[in-house]
N, C-alpha and C positions, 0 to 999 in steps of 0.2 A: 563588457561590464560585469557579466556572471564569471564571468574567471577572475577578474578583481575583487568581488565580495566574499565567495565562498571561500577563498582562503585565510582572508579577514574573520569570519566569523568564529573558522575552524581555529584560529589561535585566540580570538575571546574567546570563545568556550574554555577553549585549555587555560588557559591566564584567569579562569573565574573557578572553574576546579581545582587551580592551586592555591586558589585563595582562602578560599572555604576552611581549610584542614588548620590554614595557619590562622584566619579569627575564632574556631574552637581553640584552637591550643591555647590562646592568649584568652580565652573567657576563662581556664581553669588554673591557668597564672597569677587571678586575681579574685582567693576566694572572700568570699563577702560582697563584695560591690555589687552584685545583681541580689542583694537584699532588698526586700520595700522598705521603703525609706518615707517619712513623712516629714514637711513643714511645720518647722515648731511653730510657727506663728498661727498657724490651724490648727492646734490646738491647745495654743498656750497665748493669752493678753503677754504680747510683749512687748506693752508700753506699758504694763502696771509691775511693780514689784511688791513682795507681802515677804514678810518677815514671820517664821514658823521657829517655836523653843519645844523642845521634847525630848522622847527619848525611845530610840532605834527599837522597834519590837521584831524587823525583818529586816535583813539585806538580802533581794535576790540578785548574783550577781550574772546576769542574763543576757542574749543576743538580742533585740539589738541594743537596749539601753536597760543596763543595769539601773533598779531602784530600791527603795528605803520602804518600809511603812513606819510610821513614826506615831506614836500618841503623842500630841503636842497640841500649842493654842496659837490660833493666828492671830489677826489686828486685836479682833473683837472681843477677844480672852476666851472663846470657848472652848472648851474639850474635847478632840478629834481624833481620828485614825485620819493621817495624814500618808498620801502616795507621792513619794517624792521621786524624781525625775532624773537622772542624771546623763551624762553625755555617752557616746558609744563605746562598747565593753574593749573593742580592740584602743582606742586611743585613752580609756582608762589602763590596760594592762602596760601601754606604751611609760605613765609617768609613775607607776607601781602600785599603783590601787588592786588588789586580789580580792578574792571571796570572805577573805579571814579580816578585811581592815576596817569594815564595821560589825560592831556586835550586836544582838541587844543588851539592852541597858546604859548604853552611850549613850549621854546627854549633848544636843547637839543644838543648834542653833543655825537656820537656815535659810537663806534672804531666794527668792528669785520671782519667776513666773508664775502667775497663779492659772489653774486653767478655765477654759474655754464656758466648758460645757459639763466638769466635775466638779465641782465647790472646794474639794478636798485633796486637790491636785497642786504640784509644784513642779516645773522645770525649774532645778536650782542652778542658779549663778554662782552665792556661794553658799559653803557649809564649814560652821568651824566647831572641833570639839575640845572645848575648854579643857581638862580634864589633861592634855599633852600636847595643846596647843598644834593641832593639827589644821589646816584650812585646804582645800578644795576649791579652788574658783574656776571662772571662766573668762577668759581672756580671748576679746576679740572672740575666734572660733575656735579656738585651741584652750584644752584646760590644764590646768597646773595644781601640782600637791606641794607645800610647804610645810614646814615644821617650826613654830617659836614657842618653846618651850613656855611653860606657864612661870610668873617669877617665883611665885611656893619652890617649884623644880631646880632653879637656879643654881 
């Protein structure tokens, strides 16, 4: 029986040594995905949606999820420094959103998630700036950049 095992084990070991080398190679083939990651729904009501009008004073456009600070007014109309939210920087860069596609001083108009546990918080669904008819939304889990010109521009 000891001559049966010990050979067995001398080739798992070797079959686990050659494995090793090749799940690093494949961890550094896929940078970003060992980011932390969190559940929007921890920290974002996403069963409520709020509707924020303002206008762009920051865009940081950041790892993991680029956002806005916005002075703008929600339901209640009052006057805020608004953190808005947006989806991840790589599947932003995927539909051509850059560092330069918001400014401040774009006026902007913004439906989504309000948060948890910040009052002045928004994971946006969507964002549209009047101004060139640009929108932002989220579709399903993937999000999308359009363009309908305003009709002044026409």
């Amino acid at each position: 029986m000891y001559r049966l095992i010990c050979p067995l084990i001398a080739g798992l070991t070797t079959l686990i040594a050659g494995i090793l080398p090749f799940i690093a190679g494949l961890a550094t083939l896929t940078p970003g995905t060992a980011d932390a990651h969190h559940s929007i729904a921890a920290v974002y009501h996403t069963r409520r949606e709020t509707t924020i009008e303002g206008v762009i004073v920051e865009f940081h456009f950041v790892r993991p999820h680029p956002y806005l600070i916005l002075n703008g007014s929600g339901g209640a109309g009052e006057q805020q420094s608004w953190r808005l939210e947006l989806d991840n920087q790589f599947e932003l860069r995927r539909i051509g959103i850059a560092d330069d596609t918001f400014r401040p001083g774009d006026r902007v108009v913004a439906t989504g998630h309000p948060g948890r546990e910040q009052a002045a918080a928004l994971y946006v669904r969507r964002l549209d700036r009047p101004s060139d008819g640009l929108r932002y939304e989220q579709i399903g889990r993937s999000p999308r950049v359009s363009v309908d010109p305003p009709a002044a521009h026409r």
